[in-house]
C-alpha positions in Angstrom: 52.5 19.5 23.9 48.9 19.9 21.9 47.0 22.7 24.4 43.5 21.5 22.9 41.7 19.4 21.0 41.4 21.6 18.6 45.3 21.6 18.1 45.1 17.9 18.3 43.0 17.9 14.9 44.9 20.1 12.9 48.0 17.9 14.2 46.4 14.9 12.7 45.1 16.6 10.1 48.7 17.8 8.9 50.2 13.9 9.9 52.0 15.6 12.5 50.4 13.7 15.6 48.5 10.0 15.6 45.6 9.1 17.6 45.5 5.9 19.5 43.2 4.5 22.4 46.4 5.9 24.7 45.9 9.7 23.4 48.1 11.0 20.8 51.5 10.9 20.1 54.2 12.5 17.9 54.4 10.1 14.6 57.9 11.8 13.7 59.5 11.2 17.5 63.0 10.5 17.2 63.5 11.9 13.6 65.1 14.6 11.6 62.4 16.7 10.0 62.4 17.9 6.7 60.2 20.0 5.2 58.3 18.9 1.7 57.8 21.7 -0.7 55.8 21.9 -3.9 57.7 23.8 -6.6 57.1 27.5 -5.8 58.2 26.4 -2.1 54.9 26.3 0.0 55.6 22.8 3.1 52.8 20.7 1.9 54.1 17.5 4.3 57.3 16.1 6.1 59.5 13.6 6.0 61.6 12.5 8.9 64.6 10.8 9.0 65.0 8.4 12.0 67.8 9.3 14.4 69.8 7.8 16.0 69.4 5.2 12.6 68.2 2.1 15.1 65.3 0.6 13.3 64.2 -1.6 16.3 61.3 -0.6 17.9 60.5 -1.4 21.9 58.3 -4.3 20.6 61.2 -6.2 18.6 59.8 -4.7 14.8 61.8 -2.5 12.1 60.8 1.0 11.8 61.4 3.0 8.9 64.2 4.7 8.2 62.2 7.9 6.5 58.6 8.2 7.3 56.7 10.8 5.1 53.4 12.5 6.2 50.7 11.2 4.6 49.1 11.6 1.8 46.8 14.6 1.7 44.9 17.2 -0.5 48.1 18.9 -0.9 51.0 16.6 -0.2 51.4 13.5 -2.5 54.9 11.9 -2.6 54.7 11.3 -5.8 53.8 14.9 -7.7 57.2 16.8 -5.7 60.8 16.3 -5.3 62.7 17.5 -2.0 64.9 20.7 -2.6 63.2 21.4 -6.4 61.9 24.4 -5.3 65.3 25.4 -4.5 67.1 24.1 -7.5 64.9 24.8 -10.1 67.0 27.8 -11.3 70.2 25.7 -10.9 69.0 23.3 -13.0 68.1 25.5 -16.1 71.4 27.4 -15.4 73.1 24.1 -16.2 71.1 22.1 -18.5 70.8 18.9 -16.5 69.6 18.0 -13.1 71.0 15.6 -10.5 68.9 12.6 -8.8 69.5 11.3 -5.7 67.8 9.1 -3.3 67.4 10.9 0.0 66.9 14.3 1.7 70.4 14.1 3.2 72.2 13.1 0.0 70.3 16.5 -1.4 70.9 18.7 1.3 74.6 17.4 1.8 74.9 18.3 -2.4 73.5 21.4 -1.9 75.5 22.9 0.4 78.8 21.3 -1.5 78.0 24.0 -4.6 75.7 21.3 -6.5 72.5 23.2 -6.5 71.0 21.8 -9.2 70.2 18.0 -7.1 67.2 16.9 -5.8 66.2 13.9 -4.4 62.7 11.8 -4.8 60.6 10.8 -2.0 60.3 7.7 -2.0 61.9 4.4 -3.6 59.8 4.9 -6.4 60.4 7.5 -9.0 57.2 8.3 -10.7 55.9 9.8 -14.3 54.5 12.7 -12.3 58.1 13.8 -11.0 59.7 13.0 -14.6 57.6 15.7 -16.2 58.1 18.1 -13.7 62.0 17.8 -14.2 61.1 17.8 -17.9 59.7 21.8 -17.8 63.2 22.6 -16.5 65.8 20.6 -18.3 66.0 17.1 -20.8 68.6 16.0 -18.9 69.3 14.0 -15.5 72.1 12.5 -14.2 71.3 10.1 -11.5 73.5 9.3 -8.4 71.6 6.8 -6.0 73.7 4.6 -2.6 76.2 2.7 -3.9 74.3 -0.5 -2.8 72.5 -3.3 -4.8 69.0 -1.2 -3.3 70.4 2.2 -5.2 71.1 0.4 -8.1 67.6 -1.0 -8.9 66.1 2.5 -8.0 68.8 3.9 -10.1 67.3 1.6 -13.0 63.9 2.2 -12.5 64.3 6.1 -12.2 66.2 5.7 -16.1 63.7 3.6 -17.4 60.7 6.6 -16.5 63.1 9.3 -17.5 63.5 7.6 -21.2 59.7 7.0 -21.4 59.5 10.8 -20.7 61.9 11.0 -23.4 64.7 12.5 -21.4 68.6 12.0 -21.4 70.0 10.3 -18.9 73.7 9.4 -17.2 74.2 7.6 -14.1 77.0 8.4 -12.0 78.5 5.7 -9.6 80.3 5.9 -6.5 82.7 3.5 -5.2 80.9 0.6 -3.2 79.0 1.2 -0.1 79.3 5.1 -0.4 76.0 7.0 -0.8 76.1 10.4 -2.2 75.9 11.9 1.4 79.0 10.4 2.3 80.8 12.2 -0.3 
């Protein structure tokens, strides 16, 4: 519950709350939250993950399955990757990095002993996020939903890592697994 205005405006400020001609309301209802980091682990946004994973909304349209805050001064989707400030050291400890599609397929590797994942936000996998994997290793091995979706975002995160000039290996899971599952 927002106690002022005030609170209302850093809410909307942080993509937290919308405004509409009905008041405000909570933009990440219904959703798992996760926290966006920049590399030395300061939340610059969100992401939320919707739950339970019905798309339909009360008017008969598809919401999204994640919704990320918006873009700010300091959060931009495209410059971070979820969990990096946590496997940064991982990933110079082994020489490569792991890429997968969502928070939950990071979270779910993390806490399975593979610290050295982390996942982009978005479907798109930018030159930004290839050079910040680059300070940390040459190597990425890329693991995306086992889907004809993961595959072309599988493709098109290989094709920026080899502009970059970085090694690359995809791993793939039997069909209709995602990396979560596993």
């Amino acid at each position: 519950t927002l106690q002022s205005e005030k609170d209302a405006a850093i809410g909307e400020r942080a993509g937290l709350v919308k405004k509409t001609e009905k008041g405000y309301y909570d933009r990440f209802r219904k959703r798992i939250m996760f926290p966006l980091t920049d590399a030395s682990g300061r939340v610059v946004g969100f992401s939320g993950r919707l739950y339970p994973a019905d798309t339909q909304t009360a008017d008969g349209n598809q919401s999204p399955k994640y919704l990320n805050s918006p873009e700010t001064e300091l959060f931009q989707k495209s410059r971070i990757l979820f969990a990096f400030d946590k496997a940064k050291t991982a990933i110079r400890t082994h020489h490569f990095a792991i890429l997968v599609e969502g928070q939950m397929d990071a979270v779910l590797a993390h806490q399975a002993g593979f610290k050295n994942t982390v996942a982009q936000c978005g479907a798109a996998f930018t030159d930004d996020q290839a050079e910040l994997l680059k300070r940390y290793t040459k190597r990425v091995a890329v693991l995306m939903d086992a889907d004809d979706r993961g595959r072309e975002i599988a493709a098109a995160a290989i094709a920026v890592l080899h502009r970059h000039g970085m090694q690359t290996s995809e791993l793939l899971l039997p069909p209709g697994e995602d990396p979560d599952s596993l």
